[in-house]
N, C-alpha and C positions, 0 to 999 in steps of 0.2 A: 698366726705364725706357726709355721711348724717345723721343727727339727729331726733330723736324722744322720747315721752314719755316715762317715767317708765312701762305703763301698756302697751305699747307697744310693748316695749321692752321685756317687759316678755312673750307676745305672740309669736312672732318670733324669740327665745333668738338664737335657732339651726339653723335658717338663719343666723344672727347674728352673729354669731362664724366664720363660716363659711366664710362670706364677712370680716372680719378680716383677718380670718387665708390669704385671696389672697390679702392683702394689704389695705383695705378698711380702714377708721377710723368712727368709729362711735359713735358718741355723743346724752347722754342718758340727757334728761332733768327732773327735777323735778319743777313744778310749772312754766313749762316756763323758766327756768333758767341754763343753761349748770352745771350735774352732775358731768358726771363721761364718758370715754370714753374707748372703747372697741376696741383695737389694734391687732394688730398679737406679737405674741414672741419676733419677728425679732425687732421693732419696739419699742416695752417694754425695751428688753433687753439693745436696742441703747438708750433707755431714760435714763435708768439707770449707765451706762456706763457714761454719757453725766455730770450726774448731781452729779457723784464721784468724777468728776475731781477738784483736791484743784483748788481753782481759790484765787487770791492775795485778801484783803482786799482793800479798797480805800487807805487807809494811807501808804499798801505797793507799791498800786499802782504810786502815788506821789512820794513816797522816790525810784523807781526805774528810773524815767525822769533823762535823763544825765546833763541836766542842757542849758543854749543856746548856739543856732548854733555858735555866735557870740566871743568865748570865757570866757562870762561874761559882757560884757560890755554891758550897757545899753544907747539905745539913747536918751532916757525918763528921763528929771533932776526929782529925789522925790518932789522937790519944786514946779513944775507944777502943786500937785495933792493937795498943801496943800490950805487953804482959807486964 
């Protein structure tokens, strides 16, 4: 992966493309600070694919746990935890 400036970048943008298009990632900076990066298709496409998938909320996450190994039973008295 390699990174460089804007004004760099816009010098060798047809390099550029290029080392993408064969797998390369390349990361454009502005100010010193990771822009914007320049992938192949392939790559793009799997991002995009990656980041459609519904994925659960935390709260549905939670309410899908089957509950404990144990049947329910807890070894823990609540009385242990109060002051």
């Amino acid at each position: 992966m390699s990174s460089m400036s804007v004004a760099d970048a816009k010098a060798r943008f047809a390099s550029l493309v290029d080392d993408a298009a064969n797998g390369q990632f390349v990361t454009i900076t502005r100010h010193g600070k990771p822009a914007a990066m320049l992938v192949s298709v392939e790559a793009g496409e799997a991002a995009m694919r990656a980041m459609a998938k519904p994925r659960p909320n935390f709260g549905e996450f939670l309410m899908s746990y089957p509950g404990p190994a144990d049947g329910g039973t807890h070894s823990a008295s609540a009385k242990a935890f109060r002051s």
